[in-house]
Every structure is written in C-alpha cells, then in structure tokens.
ZADO-1210 file (C-alpha; in nm, 4 decimals, padded with zeros to 6 digits):
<atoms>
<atom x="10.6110" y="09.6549" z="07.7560" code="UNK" pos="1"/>
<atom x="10.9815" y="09.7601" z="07.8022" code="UNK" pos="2"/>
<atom x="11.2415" y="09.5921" z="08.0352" code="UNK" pos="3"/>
<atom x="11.3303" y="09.6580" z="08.4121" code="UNK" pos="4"/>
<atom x="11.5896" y="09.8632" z="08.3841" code="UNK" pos="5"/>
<atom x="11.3149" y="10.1167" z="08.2079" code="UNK" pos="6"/>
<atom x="11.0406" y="10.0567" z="08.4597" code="UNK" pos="7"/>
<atom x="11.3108" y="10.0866" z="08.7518" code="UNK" pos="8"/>
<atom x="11.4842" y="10.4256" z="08.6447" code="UNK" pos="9"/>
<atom x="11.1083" y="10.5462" z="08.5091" code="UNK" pos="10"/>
<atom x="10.9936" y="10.4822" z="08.8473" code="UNK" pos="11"/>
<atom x="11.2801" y="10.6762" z="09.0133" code="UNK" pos="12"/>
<atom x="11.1714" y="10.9345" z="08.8131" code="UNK" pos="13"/>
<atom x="10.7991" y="10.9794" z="08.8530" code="UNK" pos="14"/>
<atom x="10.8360" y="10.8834" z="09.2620" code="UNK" pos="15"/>
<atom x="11.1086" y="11.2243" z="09.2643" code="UNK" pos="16"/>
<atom x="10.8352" y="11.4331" z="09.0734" code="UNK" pos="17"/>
<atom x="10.5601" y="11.3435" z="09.3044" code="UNK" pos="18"/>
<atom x="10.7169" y="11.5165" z="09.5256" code="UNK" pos="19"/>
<atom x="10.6841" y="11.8719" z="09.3197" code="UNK" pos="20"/>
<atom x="10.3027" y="11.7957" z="09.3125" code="UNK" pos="21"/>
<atom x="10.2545" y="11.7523" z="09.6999" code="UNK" pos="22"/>
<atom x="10.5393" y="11.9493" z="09.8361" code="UNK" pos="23"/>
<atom x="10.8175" y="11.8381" z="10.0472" code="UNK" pos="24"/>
<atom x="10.9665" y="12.0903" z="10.3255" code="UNK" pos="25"/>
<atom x="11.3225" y="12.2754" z="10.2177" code="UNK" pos="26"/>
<atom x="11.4957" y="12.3961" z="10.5296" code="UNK" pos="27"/>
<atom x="11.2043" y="12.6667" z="10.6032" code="UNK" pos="28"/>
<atom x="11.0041" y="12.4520" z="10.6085" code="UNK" pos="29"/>
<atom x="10.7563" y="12.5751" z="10.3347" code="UNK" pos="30"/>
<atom x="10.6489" y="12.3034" z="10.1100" code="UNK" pos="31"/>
<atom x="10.6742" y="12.4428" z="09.8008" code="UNK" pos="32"/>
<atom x="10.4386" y="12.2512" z="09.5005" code="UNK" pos="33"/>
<atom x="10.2175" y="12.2339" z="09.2261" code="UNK" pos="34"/>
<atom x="09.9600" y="12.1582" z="09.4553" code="UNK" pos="35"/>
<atom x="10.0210" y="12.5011" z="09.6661" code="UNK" pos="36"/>
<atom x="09.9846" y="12.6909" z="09.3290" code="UNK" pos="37"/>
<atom x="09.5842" y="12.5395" z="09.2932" code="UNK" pos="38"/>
<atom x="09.6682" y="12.2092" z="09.0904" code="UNK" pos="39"/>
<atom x="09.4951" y="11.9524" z="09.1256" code="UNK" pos="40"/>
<atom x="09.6670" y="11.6053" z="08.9349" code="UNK" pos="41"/>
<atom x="09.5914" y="11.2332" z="08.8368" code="UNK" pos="42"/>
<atom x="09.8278" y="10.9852" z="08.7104" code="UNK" pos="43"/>
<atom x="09.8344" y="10.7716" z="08.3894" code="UNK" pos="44"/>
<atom x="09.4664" y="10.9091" z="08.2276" code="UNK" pos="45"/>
<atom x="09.4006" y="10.7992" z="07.8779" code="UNK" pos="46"/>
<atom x="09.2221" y="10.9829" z="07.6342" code="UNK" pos="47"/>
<atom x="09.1036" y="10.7541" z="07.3705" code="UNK" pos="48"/>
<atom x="08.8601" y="10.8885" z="07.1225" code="UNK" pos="49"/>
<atom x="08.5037" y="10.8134" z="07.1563" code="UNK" pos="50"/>
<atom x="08.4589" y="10.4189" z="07.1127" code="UNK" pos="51"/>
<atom x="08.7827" y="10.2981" z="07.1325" code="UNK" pos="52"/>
<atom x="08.9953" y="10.1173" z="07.3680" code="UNK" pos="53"/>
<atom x="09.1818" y="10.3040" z="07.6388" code="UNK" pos="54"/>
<atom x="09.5273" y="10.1220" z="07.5151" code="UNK" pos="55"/>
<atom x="09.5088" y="10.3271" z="07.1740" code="UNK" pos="56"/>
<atom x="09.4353" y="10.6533" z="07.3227" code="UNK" pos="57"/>
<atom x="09.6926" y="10.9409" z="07.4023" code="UNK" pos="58"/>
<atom x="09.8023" y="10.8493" z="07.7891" code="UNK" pos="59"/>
<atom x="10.0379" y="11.1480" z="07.9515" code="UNK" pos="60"/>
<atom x="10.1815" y="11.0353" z="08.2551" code="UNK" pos="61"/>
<atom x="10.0534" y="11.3273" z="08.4981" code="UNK" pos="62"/>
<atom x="09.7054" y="11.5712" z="08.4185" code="UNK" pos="63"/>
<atom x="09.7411" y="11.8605" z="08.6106" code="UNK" pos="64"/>
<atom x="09.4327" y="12.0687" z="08.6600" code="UNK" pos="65"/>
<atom x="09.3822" y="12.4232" z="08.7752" code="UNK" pos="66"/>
<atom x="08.9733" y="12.4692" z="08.8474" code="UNK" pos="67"/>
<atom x="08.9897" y="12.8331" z="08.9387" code="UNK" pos="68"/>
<atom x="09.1870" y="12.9315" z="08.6199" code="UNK" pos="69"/>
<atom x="09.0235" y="12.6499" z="08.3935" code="UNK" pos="70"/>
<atom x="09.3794" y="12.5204" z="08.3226" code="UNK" pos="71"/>
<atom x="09.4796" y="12.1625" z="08.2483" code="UNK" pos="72"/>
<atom x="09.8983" y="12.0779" z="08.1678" code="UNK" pos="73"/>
<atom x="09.9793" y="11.7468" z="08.0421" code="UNK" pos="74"/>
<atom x="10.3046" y="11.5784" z="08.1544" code="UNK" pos="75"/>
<atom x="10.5288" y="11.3433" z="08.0589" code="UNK" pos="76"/>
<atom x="10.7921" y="11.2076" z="08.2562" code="UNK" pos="77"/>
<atom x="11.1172" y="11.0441" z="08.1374" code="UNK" pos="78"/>
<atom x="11.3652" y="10.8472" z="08.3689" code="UNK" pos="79"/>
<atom x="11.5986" y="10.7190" z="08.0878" code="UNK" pos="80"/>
<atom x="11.9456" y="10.8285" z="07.9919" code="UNK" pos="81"/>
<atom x="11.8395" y="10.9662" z="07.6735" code="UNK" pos="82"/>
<atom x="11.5858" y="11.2575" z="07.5213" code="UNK" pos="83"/>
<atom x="11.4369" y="11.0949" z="07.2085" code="UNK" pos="84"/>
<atom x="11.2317" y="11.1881" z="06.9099" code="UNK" pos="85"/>
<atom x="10.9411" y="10.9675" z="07.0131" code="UNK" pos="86"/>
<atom x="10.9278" y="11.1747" z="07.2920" code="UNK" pos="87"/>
<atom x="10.8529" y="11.4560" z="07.1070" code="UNK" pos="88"/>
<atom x="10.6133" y="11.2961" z="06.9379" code="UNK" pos="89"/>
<atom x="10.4149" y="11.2265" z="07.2535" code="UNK" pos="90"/>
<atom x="10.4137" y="11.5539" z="07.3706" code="UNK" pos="91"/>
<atom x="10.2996" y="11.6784" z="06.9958" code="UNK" pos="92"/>
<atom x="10.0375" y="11.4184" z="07.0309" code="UNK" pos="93"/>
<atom x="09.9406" y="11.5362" z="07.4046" code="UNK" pos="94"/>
<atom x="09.8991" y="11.9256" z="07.2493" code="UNK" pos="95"/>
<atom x="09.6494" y="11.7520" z="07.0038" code="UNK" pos="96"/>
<atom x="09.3856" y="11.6684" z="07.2372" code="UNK" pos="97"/>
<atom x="09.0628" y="11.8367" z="07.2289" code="UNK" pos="98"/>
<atom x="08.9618" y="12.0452" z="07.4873" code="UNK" pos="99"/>
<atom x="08.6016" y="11.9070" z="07.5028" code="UNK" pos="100"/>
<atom x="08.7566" y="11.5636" z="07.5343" code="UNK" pos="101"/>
<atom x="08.9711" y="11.6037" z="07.8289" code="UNK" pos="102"/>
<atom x="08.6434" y="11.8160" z="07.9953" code="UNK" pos="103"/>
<atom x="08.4462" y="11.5245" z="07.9265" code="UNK" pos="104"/>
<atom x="08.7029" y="11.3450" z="08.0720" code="UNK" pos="105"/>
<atom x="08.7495" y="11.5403" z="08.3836" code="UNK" pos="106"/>
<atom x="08.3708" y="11.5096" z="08.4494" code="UNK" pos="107"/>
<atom x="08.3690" y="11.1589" z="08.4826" code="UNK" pos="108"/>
<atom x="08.6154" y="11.1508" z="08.7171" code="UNK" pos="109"/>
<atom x="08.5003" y="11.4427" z="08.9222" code="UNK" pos="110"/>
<atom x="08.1358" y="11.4352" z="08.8642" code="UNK" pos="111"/>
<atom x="08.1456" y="11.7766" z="08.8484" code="UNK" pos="112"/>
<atom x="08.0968" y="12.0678" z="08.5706" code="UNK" pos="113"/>
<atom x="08.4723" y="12.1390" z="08.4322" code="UNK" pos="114"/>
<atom x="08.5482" y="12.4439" z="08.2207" code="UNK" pos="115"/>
<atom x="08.9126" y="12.4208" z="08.0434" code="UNK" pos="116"/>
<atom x="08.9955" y="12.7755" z="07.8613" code="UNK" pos="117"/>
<atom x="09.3927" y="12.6519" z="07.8144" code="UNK" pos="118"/>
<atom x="09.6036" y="12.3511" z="07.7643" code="UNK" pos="119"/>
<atom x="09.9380" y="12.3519" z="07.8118" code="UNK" pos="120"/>
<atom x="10.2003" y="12.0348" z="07.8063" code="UNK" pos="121"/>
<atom x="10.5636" y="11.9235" z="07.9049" code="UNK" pos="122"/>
<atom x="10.8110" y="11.7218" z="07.9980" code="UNK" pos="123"/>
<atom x="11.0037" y="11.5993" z="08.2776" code="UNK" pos="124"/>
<atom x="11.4216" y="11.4510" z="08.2769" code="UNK" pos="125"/>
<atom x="11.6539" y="11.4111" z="08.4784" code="UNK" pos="126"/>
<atom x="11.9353" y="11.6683" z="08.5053" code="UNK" pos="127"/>
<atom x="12.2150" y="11.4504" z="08.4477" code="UNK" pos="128"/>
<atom x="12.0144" y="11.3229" z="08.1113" code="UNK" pos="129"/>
<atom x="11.9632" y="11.6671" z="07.9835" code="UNK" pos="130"/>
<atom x="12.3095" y="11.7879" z="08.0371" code="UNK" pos="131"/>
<atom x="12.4642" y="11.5101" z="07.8663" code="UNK" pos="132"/>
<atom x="12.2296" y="11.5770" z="07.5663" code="UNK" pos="133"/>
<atom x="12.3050" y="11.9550" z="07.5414" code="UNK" pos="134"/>
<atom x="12.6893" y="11.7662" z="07.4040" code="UNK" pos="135"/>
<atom x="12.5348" y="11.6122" z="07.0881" code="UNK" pos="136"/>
<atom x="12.4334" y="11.8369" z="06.8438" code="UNK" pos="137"/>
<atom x="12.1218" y="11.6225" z="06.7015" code="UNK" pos="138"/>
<atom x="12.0057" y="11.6020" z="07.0979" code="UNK" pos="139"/>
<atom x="12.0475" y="11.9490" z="07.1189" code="UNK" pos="140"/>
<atom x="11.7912" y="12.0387" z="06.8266" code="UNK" pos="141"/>
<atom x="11.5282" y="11.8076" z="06.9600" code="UNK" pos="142"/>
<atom x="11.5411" y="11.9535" z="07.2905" code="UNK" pos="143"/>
<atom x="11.5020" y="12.3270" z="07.0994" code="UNK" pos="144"/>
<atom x="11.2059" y="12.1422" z="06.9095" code="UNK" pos="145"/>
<atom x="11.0503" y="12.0122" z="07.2465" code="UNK" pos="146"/>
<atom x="11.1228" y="12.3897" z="07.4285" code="UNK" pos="147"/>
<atom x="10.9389" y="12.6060" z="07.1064" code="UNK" pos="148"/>
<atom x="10.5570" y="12.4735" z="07.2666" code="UNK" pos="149"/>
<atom x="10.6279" y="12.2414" z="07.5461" code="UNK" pos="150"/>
<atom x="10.7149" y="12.3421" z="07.8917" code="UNK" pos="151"/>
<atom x="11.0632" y="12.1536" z="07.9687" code="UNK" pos="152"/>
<atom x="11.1462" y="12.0731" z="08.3321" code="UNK" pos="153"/>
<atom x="11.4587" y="11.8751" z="08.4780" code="UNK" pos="154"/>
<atom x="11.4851" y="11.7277" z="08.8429" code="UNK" pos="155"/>
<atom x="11.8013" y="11.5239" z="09.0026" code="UNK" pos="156"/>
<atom x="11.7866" y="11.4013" z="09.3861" code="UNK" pos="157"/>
<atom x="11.9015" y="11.6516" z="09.6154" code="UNK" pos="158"/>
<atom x="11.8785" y="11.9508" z="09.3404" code="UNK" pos="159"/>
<atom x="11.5572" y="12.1000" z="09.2168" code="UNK" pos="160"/>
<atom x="11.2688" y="12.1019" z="08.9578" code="UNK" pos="161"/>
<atom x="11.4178" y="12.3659" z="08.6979" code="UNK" pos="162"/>
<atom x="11.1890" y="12.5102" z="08.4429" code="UNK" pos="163"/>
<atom x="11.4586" y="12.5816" z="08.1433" code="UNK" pos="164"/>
<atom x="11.2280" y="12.8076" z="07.9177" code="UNK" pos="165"/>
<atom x="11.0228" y="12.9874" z="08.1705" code="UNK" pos="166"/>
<atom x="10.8724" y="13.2408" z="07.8852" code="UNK" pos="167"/>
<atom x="10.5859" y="12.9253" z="07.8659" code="UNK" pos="168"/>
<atom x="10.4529" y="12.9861" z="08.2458" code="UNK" pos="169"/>
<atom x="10.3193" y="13.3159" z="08.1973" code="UNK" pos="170"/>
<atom x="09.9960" y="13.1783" z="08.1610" code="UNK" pos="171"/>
<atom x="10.0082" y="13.1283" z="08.5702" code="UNK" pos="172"/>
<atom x="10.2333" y="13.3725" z="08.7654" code="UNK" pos="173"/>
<atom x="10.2282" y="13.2023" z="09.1032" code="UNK" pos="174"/>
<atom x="10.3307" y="12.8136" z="08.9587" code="UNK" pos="175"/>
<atom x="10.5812" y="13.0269" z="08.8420" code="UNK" pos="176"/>
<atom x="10.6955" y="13.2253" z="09.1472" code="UNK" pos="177"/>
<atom x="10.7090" y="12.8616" z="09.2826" code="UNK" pos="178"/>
<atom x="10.9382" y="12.6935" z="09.0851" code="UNK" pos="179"/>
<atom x="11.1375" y="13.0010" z="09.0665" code="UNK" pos="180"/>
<atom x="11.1801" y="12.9735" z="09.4827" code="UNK" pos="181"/>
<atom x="11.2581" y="12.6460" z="09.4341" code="UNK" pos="182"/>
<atom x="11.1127" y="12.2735" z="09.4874" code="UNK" pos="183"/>
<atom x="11.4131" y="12.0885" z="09.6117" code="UNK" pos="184"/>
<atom x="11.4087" y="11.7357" z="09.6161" code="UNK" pos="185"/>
<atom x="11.5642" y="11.4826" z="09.8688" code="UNK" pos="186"/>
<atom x="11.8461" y="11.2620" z="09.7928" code="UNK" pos="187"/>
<atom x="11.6592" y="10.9307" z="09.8343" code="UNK" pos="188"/>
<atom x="11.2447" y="11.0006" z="09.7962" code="UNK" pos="189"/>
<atom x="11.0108" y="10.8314" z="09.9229" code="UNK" pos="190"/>
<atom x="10.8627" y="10.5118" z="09.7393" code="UNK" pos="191"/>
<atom x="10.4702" y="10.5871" z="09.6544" code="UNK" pos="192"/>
<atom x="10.4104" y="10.4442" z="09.3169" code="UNK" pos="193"/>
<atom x="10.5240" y="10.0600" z="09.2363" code="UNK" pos="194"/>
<atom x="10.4922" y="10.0248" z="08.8815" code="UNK" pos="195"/>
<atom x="10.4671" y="10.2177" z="08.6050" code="UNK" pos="196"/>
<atom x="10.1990" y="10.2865" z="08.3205" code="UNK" pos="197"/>
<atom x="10.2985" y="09.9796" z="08.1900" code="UNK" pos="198"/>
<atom x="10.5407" y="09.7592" z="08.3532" code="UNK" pos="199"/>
<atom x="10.6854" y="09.4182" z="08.2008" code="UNK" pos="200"/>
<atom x="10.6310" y="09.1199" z="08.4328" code="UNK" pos="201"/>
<atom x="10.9161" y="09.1566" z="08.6064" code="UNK" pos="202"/>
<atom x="10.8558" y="09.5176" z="08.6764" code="UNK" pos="203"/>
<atom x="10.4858" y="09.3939" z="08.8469" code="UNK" pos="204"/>
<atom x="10.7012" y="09.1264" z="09.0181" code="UNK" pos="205"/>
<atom x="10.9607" y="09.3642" z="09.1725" code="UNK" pos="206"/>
<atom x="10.6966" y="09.6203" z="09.2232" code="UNK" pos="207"/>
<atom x="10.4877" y="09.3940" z="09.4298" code="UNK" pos="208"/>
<atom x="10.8075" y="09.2808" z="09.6226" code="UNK" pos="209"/>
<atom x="10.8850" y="09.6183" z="09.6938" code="UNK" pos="210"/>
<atom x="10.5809" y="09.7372" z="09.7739" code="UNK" pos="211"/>
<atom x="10.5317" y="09.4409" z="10.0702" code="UNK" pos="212"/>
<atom x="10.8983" y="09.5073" z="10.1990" code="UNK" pos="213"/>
<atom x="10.8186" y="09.8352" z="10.2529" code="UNK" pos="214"/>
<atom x="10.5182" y="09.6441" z="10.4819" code="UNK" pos="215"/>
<atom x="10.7388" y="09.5463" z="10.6747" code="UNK" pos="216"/>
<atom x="11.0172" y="09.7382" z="10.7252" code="UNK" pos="217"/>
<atom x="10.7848" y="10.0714" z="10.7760" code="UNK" pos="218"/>
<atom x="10.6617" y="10.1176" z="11.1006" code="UNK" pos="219"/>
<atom x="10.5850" y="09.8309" z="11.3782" code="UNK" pos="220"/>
<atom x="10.7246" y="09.5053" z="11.3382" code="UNK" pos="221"/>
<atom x="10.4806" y="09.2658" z="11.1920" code="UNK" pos="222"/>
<atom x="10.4974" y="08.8937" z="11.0987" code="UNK" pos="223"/>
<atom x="10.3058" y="08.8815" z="10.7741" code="UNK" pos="224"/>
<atom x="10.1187" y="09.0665" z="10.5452" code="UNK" pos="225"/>
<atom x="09.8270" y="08.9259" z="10.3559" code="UNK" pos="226"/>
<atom x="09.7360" y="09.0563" z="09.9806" code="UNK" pos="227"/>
<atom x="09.4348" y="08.9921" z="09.7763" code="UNK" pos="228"/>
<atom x="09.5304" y="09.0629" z="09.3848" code="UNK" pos="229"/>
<atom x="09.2230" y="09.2271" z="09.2887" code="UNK" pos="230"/>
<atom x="09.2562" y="09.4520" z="09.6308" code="UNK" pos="231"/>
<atom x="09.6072" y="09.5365" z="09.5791" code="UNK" pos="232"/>
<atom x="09.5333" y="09.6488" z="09.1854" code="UNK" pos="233"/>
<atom x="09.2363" y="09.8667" z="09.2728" code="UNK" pos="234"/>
<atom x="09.4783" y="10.0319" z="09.5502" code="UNK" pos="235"/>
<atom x="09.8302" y="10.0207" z="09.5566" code="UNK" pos="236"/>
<atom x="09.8549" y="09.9833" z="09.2196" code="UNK" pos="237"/>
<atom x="09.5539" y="10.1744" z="09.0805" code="UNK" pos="238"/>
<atom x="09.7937" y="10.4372" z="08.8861" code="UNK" pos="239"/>
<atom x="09.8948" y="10.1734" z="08.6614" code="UNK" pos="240"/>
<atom x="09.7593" y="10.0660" z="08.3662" code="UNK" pos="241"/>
<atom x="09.8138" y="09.6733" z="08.3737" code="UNK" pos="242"/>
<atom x="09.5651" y="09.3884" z="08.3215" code="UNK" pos="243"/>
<atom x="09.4574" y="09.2246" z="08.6760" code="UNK" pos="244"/>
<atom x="09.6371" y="08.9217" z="08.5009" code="UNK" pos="245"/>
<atom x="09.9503" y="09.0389" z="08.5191" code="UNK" pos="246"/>
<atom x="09.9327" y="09.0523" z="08.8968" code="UNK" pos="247"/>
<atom x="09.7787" y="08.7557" z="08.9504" code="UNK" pos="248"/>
<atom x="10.0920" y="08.5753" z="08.7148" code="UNK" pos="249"/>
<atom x="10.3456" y="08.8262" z="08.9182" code="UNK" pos="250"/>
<atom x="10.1796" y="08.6351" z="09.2481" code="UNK" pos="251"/>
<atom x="10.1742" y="08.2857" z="09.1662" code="UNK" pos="252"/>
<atom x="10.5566" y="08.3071" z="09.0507" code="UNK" pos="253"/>
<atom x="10.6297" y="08.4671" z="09.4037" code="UNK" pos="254"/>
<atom x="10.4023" y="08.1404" z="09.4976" code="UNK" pos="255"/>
<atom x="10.5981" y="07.9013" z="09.3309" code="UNK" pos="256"/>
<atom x="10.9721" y="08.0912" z="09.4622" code="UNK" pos="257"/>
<atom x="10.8817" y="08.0173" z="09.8074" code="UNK" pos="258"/>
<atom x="10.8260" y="08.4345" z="09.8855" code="UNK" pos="259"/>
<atom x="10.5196" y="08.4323" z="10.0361" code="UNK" pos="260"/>
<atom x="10.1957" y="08.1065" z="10.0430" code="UNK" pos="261"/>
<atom x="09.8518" y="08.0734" z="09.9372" code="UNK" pos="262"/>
<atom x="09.5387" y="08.0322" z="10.1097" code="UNK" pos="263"/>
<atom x="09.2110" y="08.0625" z="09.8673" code="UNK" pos="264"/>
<atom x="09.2605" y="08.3564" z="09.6904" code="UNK" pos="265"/>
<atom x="09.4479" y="08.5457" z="09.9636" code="UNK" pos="266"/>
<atom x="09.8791" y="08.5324" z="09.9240" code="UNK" pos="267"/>
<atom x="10.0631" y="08.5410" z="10.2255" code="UNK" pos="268"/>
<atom x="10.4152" y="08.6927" z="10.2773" code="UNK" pos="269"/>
<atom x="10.5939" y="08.6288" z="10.5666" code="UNK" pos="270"/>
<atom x="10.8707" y="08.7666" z="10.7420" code="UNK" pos="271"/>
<atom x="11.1329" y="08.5413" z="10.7146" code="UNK" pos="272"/>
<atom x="11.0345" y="08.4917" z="10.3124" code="UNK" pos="273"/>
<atom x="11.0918" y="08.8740" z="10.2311" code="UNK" pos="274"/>
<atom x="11.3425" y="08.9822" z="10.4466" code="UNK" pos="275"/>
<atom x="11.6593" y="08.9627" z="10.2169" code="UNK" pos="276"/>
<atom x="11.5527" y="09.1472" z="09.9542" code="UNK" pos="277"/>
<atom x="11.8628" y="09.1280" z="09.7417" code="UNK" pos="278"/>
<atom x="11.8699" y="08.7892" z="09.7177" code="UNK" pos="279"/>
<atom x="11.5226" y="08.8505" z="09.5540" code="UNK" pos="280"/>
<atom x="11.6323" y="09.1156" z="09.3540" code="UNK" pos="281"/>
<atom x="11.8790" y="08.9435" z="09.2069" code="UNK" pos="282"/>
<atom x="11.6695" y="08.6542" z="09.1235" code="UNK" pos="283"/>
<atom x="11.4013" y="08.8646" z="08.9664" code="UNK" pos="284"/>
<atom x="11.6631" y="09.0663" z="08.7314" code="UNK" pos="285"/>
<atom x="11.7759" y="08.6773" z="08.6390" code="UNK" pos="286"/>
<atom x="11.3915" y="08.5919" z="08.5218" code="UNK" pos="287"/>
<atom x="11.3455" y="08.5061" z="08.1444" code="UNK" pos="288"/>
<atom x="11.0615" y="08.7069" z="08.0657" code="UNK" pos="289"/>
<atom x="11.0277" y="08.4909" z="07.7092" code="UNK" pos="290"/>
<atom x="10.9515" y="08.1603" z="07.9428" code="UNK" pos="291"/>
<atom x="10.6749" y="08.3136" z="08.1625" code="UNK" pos="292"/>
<atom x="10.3169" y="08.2073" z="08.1232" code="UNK" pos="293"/>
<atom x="10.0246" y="08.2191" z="08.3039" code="UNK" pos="294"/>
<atom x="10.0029" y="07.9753" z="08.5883" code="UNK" pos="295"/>
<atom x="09.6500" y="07.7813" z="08.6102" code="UNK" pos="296"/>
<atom x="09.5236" y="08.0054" z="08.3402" code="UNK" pos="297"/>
<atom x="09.1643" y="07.8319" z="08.4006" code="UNK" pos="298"/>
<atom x="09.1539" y="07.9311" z="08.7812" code="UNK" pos="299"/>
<atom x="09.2900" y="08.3189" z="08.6741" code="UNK" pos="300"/>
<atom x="09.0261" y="08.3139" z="08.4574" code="UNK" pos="301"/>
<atom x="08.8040" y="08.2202" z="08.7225" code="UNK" pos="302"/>
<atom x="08.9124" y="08.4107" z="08.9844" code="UNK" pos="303"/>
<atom x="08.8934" y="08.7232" z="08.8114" code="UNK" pos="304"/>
<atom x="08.5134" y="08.6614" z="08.7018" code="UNK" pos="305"/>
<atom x="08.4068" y="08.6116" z="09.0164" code="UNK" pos="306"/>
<atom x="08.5876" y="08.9496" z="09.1429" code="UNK" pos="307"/>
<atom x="08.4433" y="09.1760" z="08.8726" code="UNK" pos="308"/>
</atoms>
C-alpha cells in the first residue's frame, strides 16, 4: 500500500495538477485549463474486465473526457523522485484498454450515450524529477520509451504544466494552444484531495487529520467538528479507493490518541485536540504500521452493515 512519504509527495502532486483541470488565474486573470478546452475528468476509475474485482483492473489516476470530440486521455500522475519502468508499464497497460470498455464505463457514470473515436494517455512529474533523470543515461531511454506514444507532462509549484513532446496533441488544437499559453501553478496549492488511490494507514490517518485542520483553520472560528466515517468516505474521500475499514481503524486510533471523542458512531474533534498539528504529525510519521490492527473488529463489522 506504499509508505507516507509516497502518499505525501503523491498527494502534492495530484493536488498541483488539479489545478490544470479547473484553472487557476495567472496575472490576467484568465484561468487557463483542461476544463476550458471541453474536458470533462474523474479521478481514480478502474477498469476491470467484465466479472472481476475493481482491485485487479487497470486504474489511471485521472480520465479525461472530451464529449464533443469523442476523446478520452488517461493519466497518470507521479509525485516521487524517480521515473521508473513500472511506470511505463502502466501507461502501456492504460493504451490497452478497449474502447467499448471505457464507453461502457463512462455510461454508468453519466447515464448517458458516450461515443469514444480516440484514446490517448500520459503522464504527469514533477520538473525537478524529470530533470534529474535526463543525467542518467538508463532514465533517459525510458523517458524516450514513455514520449514515442504517451503524452509526457511536467509541473513544479510556481512554474507551469509543460507538454515536452507536443507532436502527440495534434489530435486537439485548442488543449494545445492552452498549455502552450501556459497553466502556471502557485507556489503552495490548495489542499482538495486527502489521500491517494491507495493510501497506507498512516496516509488515511494524516489525511483525515489534515482534512479536519483545514475545518478549522478555514473560514469562521469553530469549536468542533463532528465526522461520521461512512459520510466522510462517500465525500471527502470518495476519490480514493480504500476499504470503509481503513477509516474506521484511522478513527478509532485518533480515538484512542486523545485527537478527537466518540459519541455512537459520530467522532468528535475539538479545538484544543487538533490545534498543534505538528505535534500530531510527528506522532503519526512515528506509528508502526506492522503493530496496527483493527480496533473492536466485531463493532466495525457491525457498524459498517448497518451503513450499507
């Protein structure tokens, strides 16, 4: 499930590039995006063949869907420190996908007829990542490997989203002309996703720490904020692709730290519990992953029954 230095710097990563999809205003005020070039998107969709379970299926991190032009790209996006072959091999395996698949796929979460004439994919690093890999020769054939059929973008806070082989975006002119005038990122982005595909328990803890800090340090001042696990999955965290378990086992730790109380199946974080987040930080990067299990397993199993 990785470790939370992947699931922090992965994060980073796909919270910068949400900002390409939506648009955020350079100094003209023109927010430039994916979205302003007819793209739809959706995070994190598997496409498991017909039968099987979702967790064995191809899952790119980003669909991006153009109705008009019957165009879907595939993304993935890195936040590590290096460009690996098994990245390549998710992108090969993303190109693989059959058309009438993802259209099936596309219906059922539009409900709506969807016609896909072209499918493109790519994938996302971070500047610094790329530029250190253009030193090593074996990094640099990879990346020629991954630029042949895959559309290859970098990002960095306070730069831009560069498309390095732009020969690949003919197939849509204006995405092009966008990227071209440039998406230009801010130095710190805002925080909209918690967790990735698929965090490791500390990652859910963190993420749900994060997530209710950001509660209360956004806006007016409140005193506590109440969660319900099977609420804050279906919403906050509905882009992830994590058993309801894990957040339930992410809670009751936060229970037993002394972060935030319990009253029937509601948790309750207050003020003075989440207010020095460092402290909590720390102590979460100090967890030992190996010794976690599920608190009250019986009751989880309960509670989630009764939810469903």
């Amino acid at each position: 499930m990785g470790d939370l230095i992947a699931d922090r710097r992965e994060l980073d990563s796909i919270n910068l590039f949400y900002l390409a999809l939506v648009g955020w205003p350079n100094s003209n005020n023109i927010p430039l995006s994916f979205m302003r070039a007819g793209y739809d998107f959706r995070f994190f969709i598997s496409f498991s063949e017909h039968g099987h379970s979702p967790e064995i299926g191809v899952s790119p991190d980003i669909l991006l869907w153009n109705q008009i032009k019957g165009i879907v790209i595939l993304l993935e996006i890195k936040g590590g420190g290096s460009i690996d072959e098994k990245h390549l091999e998710q992108i090969n395996a993303m190109s693989s996908i059959p058309l009438p698949r993802i259209q099936q796929r596309l219906q059922n979460i539009f409900n709506n007829n969807v016609i896909i004439r072209n499918l493109h994919t790519g994938i996302v690093y971070m500047e610094d990542t790329y530029q250190r890999c253009l030193n090593g020769n074996e990094c640099r054939d990879r990346i020629k490997k991954m630029q042949t059929n895959h559309l290859f973008f970098t990002q960095q806070p306070e730069g831009y989203l560069k498309l390095v082989n732009h020969d690949l975006l003919l197939f849509d002119p204006i995405l092009g002309n966008i990227i071209n005038n440039g998406i230009k990122f801010p130095l710190i982005p805002p925080r909209t996703f918690y967790m990735t595909k698929k965090p490791c328990q500390k990652g859910v803890i963190l993420g749900i720490t994060n997530y209710i800090s950001d509660q209360f340090f956004k806006g007016e001042k409140i005193e506590e904020y109440v969660v319900n696990p099977v609420d804050i999955n279906n919403t906050t965290f509905r882009f992830s692709n994590i058993p309801i378990k894990m957040i339930l086992i992410a809670l009751e730790i936060l229970k037993n730290k002394g972060i935030c109380s319990k009253d029937d199946n509601n948790y309750i974080f207050r003020y003075e519990h989440i207010r020095n987040m460092e402290y909590i930080r720390n102590w979460i990067n100090n967890i030992d992953c190996k010794g976690i299990s599920p608190p009250i397993q019986e009751s989880l199993d309960d509670f989630v029954q009764n939810k469903s």
